[in-house]
C-alpha positions, 0 to 999 in steps of 0.5 A: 575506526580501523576495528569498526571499519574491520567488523563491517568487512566481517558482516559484509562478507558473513552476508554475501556467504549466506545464501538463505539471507541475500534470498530474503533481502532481495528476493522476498522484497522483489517478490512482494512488491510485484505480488501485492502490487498486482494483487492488491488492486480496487480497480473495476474491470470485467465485471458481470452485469444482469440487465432486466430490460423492461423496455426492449426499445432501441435506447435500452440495447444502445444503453447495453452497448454502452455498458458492454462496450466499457472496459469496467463491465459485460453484460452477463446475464440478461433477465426477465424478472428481479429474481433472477438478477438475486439468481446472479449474485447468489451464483456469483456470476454478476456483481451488479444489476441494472433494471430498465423501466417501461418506455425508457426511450421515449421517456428519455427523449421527451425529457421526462427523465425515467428511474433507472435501477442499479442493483448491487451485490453488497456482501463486499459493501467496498466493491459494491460502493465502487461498482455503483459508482462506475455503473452511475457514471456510465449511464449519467453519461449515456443518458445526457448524451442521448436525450434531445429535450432539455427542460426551460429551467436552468441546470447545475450540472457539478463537474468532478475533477481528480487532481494527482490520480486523474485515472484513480489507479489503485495502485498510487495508494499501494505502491508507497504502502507497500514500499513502506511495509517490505522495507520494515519488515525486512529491515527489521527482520534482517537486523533483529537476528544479528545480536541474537545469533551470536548470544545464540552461538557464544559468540557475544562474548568474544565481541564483548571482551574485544577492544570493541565499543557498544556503538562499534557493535551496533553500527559494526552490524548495521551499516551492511544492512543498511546499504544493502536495504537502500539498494533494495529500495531503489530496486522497489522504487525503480519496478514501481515506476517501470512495472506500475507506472507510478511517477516521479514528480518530486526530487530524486535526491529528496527520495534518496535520502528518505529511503536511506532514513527510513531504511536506517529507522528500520535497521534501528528497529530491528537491532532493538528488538535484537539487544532485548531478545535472548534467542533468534526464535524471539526476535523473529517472533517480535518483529514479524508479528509484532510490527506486520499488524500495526503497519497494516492497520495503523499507517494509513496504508489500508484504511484512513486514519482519519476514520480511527478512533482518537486513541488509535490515531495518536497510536499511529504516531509510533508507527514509522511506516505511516511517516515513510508513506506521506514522504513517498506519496508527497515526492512522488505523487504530488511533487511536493518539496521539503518545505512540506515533508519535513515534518515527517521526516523530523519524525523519522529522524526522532524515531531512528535517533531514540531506537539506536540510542535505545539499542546502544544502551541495551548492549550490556558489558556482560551479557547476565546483565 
C-alpha cells in the first residue's frame, strides 16, 4: 500500500505542474459545456414570418398581432402574392409563411371555419416541423378564442400535456448528452496519454523493474484522474443547474455516485486505449476520434435510438455514454430512484469492471511483449 499510495502522490503532483493538462481537464469541459449548452438549442425564438393577408379585415391584423406579439415569431415581411413569400425564404430572411384567405373575419365569426395556410421553409425539414407547429399552436389558439358561433354538433377537442419538460426547453435533452460526452472524452483523453508517455519517455521500464504490481500502476494512474474528473463533473452538473436551470428532482447522493462511475468507466477506457497504444500520437488519435463519433451518434444523445436500425441499437449497448445519459435524465429530470437506474448502472459497472480488467492484463512485464 505505501508504493501505491507513494505513486498517486508522484501523479498528483506530476498533474498539478503541468499547466497545459489542468487546461484541458477544467478549462475545456467548462468551455464546452457553456458552448454546446447555448449552441446546441432547437428552441423557436425570433423567427421571421411572410403574411399574405388576402383578407385586410380586422381579425386578420388581430391574427398578425398574435403572432408578432408572441416570443417565437415577428412579422417580417408582409406580401401581396405567394412569390414573394418563395422571395423570403429564398433571401433567408423568413422561415415560414402564413396566407390568410378572403373573408376571414367573417368566415370566422359565422363559424364557418376558413383555410388558413402555413408555409414552411423546408431545407431544414426539423426547424421547419417545429415551426409549423409553433405557428399551428398560436393561430388554434387565437381562432378558438375569437370565434363566436360554435356549431349544435359536439367537439372532441385533445388537450396536450407535457409531463417532466412542460415548457419543452431543449436544453433538458442537452445538457445530460453533454455531460455524458465531455466527461469520456476528457477522461478518456487524459488517461489514454498516461502509459503511452512514459513508453515515450523510457520510463516504462524504471516502473516495470520497480517493486510495483501491474494493478499498482493502473490505479497508481487513475486514481488522480479519477478524483479530478469527479470534480469536473460536479463543476458541469452545478453550471447545468444555475446557468440552464436544469433540475434536481432525484437523490444528490445517487447523482454523486454516478458521476464517480461514470467517470471511472471513462478513466478505464482511456488507460486501455493507453496499454495498447505504443505512442501518445495513437492513444490521442483512438480515443478523440474513435470515441466522439459513436458517442454522438450512437448514445441517444442527438438522434433516438429508437429509429436505429436493429444492428446499430444493439451497437449502442457498447456505448457508455448512452447509460450514463439515462442515469442523468432519470435523477435529474424525472426523480426516479435506484429501483429504476439500475439497470444502467449495472451496465456501467460491467463495463468499468471488463475495461480495467482488460487494461491490467494489457500491462505486460516487459514492454516487447
Amino acid at each position: 500500500m505505501k508504493q501505491y499510495l507513494a505513486f498517486v502522490k508522484k501523479e498528483f503532483r506530476h498533474i498539478l505542474r503541468d499547466k497545459r493538462t489542468l487546461l484541458i481537464l477544467f478549462g475545456m469541459p467548462v468551455a464546452q459545456i457553456l458552448i454546446f449548452g447555448f449552441a446546441l438549442n432547437n428552441e423557436v425564438e425570433n423567427a421571421g414570418v411572410a403574411i399574405y393577408d388576402m383578407s385586410g379585415d380586422y381579425e386578420s391584423v388581430l391574427l398578425q398581432n398574435r403572432l408578432e406579439n408572441s416570443e417565437q415569431f415577428f412579422i417580417e415581411r408582409e406580401c401581396q402574392t405567394t412569390e414573394c413569400i418563395e422571395e423570403a425564404f429564398r433571401q433567408s430572411k423568413a422561415r415560414i409563411g402564413i396566407i390568410l384567405p378572403q373573408n376571414f373575419g367573417s368566415d370566422l365569426l359565422n363559424g364557418q371555419k376558413p383555410e388558413i395556410k402555413i408555409v414552411s421553409d423546408a431545407s431544414d425539414p426539423n426547424q421547419a416541423q417545429v415551426l409549423t407547429s409553433y405557428a399551428t399552436a398560436i393561430i388554434l389558439t387565437h381562432v378558438k378564442g375569437r370565434a363566436t358561433i360554435v356549431q349544435n354538433a359536439p367537439i372532441v377537442s385533445a388537450i396536450p400535456r407535457m409531463i417532466f419538460n412542460p415548457e419543452l426547453k431543449s436544453v433538458y435533452m442537452f445538457v445530460p448528452g453533454v455531460m455524458g460526452l465531455i466527461l469520456l472524452l476528457v477522461g478518456a483523453m487524459m488517461t489514454s496519454l498516461t502509459i503511452a508517455r512514459e513508453k515515450e519517455l523510457g520510463t516504462m521500464e524504471l516502473l516495470l523493474v520497480s517493486p510495483l504490481y501491474s494493478w499498482h500502476i493502473i490505479f497508481g494512474k487513475v486514481t488522480p484522474y479519477w478524483l479530478l474528473s469527479f470534480f469536473n463533473a460536479m463543476v458541469i452538473v452545478t453550471l447545468g443547474i444555475i446557468v440552464f436551470d436544469m433540475p434536481m428532482n432525484g437523490s444528490a447522493a445517487l447523482l454523486i455516485g454516478s458521476c464517480l462511475l461514470f467517470s471511472l468507466t471513462a478513466l478505464a477506457l482511456g488507460i486501455f486505449i493507453s496499454a495498447k497504444a505504443n505512442s501518445q500520437m495513437t492513444a490521442m488519435f483512438v480515443s478523440m476520434m474513435g470515441l466522439l463519433l459513436p458517442t454522438i451518434l450512437l448514445s441517444g444523445f442527438v438522434f433516438p435510438i429508437e429509429n436505429m436500425p436493429i444492428v446499430l441499437q444493439v451497437v449502442s449497448n457498447i456505448i457508455p455514454a448512452k447509460w450514463f445519459i439515462m442515469i442523468i435524465k432519470g435523477l435529474m429530470i424525472k426523480g426516479s430512484g435506484m429501483t429504476v437506474i439500475w439497470k444502467p448502472v449495472a451496465v456501467l459497472v460491467f463495463i468499468t469492471l471488463l475495461l480495467g480488467v482488460a487494461a491490467i492484463k494489457s500491462v505486460k512485464p516487459r514492454l516487447n511483449e
